[in-house]
N, C-alpha and C positions, 0 to 999 in steps of 0.2 A: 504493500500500500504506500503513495508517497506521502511525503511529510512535508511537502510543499504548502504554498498559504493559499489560504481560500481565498479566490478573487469571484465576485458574487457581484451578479449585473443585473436590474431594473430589465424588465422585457414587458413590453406592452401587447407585442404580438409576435406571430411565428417566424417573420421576416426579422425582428429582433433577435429573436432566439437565435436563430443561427447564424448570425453574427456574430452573437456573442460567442456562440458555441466555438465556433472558426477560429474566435482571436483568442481563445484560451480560458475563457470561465467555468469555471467549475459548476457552478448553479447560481439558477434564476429568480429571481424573485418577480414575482405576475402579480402585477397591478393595472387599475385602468385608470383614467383621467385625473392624472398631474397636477390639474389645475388643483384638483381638491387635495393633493399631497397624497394620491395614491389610494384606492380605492378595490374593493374586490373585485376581480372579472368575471363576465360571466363562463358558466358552465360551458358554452362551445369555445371561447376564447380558451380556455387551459385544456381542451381536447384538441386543438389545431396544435398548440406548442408541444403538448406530450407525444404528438405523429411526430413534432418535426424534427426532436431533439432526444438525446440517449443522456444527458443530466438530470440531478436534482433538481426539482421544482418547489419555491417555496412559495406559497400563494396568499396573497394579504386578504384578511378577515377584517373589513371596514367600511363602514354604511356611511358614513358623511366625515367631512373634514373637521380637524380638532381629535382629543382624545377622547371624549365622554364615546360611551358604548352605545346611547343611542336605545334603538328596540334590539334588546337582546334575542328576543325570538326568533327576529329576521336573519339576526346571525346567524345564530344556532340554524336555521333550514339552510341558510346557504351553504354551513359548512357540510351537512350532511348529505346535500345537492353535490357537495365538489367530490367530498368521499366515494359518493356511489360513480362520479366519472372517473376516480382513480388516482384524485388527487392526496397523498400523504404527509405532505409536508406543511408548514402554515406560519404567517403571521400574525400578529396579532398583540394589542397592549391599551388597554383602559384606563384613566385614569379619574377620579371623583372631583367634586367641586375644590376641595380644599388637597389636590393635587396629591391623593394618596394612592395607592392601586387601587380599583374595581375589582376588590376580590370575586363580588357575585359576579359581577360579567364572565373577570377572567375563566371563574371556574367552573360555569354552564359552560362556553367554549370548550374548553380543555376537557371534561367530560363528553363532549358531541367526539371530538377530536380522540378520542380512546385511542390513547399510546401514541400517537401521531408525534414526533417532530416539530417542535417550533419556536420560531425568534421572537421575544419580547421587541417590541422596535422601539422607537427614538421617543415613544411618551415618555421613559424613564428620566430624558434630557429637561423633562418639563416637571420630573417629578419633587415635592417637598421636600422630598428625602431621599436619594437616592441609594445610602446602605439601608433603610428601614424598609423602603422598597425592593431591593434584594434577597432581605429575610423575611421579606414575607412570602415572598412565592414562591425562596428553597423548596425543593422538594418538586412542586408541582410535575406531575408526567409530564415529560416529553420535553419541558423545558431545556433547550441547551447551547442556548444562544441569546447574547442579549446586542441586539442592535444600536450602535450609541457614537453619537458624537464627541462625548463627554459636558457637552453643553450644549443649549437652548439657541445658542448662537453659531455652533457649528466649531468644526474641528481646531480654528484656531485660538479658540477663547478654551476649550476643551482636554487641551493635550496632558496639562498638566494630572487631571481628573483621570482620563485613560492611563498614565503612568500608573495612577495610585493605586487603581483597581486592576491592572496586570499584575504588580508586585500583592496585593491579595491571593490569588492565584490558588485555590483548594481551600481559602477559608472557606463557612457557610454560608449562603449566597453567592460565594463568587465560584462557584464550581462551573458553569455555561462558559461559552467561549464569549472573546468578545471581538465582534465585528463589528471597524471601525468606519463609518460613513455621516454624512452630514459636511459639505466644505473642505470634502478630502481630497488635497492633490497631491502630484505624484513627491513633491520635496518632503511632503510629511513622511512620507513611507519609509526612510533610515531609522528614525528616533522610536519609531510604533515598533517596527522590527525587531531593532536592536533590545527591546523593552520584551522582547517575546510576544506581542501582540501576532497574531499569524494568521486573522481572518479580515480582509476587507471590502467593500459595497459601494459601487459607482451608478449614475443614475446620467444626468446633466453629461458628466466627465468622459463617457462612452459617446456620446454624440457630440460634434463640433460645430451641429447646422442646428443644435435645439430640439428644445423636447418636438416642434414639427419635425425634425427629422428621425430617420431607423438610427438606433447602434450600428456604429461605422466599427469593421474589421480591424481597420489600427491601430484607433484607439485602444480598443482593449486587447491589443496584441502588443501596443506597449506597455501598460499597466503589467500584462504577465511577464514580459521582457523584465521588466523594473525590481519587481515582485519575487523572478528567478533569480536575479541576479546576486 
């Protein structure tokens, strides 16, 4: 198995996917409309990706923009809609008025989701607490990823926070890997590395025409260029 870094790319549709595929991503993360900060796709959108592509799919669980969860029920069918197409993998991360975790949300989810795989994402960047949010979802199945900037503001207000919580590394709560995205360019990637940080998420960074344009092949064949090196 290698032990190379996860390089993990935004895919909107099947022409993305194998893009990214081509320039060296490991898995994808399937969302739809941007405008809202990424949203869940529908059930034939991750059946065209999963033809088109022999990677990990990680598919975002998300009804409207912002972190609250919104109607959980809608979630919960969508997730059980994506399962029965064959979707395993998932994202997903709630947070309450007073910026705590959504444990009820979380953990309808995570139950629909039975053993399923999946990344906490970037709510944690917006959370009160971000160790108290950590220990609270220890544990939770399938947890083993937590998506993060290290701040609200993106990677470079953040770096310092991603240190701190790499050198954690098997305390409780910080068992999940962590995969660094939010304002990430490619200069950041010596300092994350060197820290052991080993999983990272490009969105923006993969396209050089904008979110109107596909994932362009070079891009993320430098990212893995940069990443192997």
């Amino acid at each position: 198995m290698s032990n190379r870094a996860v390089l993990e790319v935004i895919a909107l549709d099947a022409e993305d996917a194998v893009a990214a595929q081509s320039g060296g991503a490991d898995r994808l993360e399937l969302v739809t409309d941007m405008a809202a900060d990424g949203l869940t796709p529908s059930c034939a959108t991750f059946a065209k990706i999963r033809a088109a592509v022999d990677i990990p799919l990680r598919v975002m669980l998300r009804a409207a923009d912002g972190f609250a969860a919104g109607d959980i029920d809608v979630l919960v069918g969508r997730a059980r809609e994506l399962r029965a197409e064959g979707a395993d993998e998932f994202v997903l991360g709630f947070l309450d008025r007073d910026g705590r975790p959504d444990l009820v949300a979380v953990e309808r989810l995570v139950a629909e989701l039975d053993g399923c795989r999946w990344t906490f994402h970037r709510a944690i960047d917006r959370a009160a607490d971000r160790d108290g949010l950590r220990k609270a979802l220890a544990g939770l199945p399938g947890l083993d990823t937590y998506l993060t900037a290290g701040s609200a503001k993106g990677v470079d207000g953040g770096i310092p926070t991603l240190l701190t919580e790499a050198a954690r590394k098997g305390e409780p709560g910080y068992e999940p890997q962590i995969l660094v995205g939010g304002g990430l360019r490619l200069e950041h990637l010596p300092q994350l590395l060197a820290a052991g940080i080993d999983a990272v998420h490009i969105g923006g960074a993969a396209r050089p025409a904008g979110w109107s344009g596909p994932v362009d092949v070079a891009a993320v064949r430098e990212w893995r260029t940069v990443l192997d090196a």
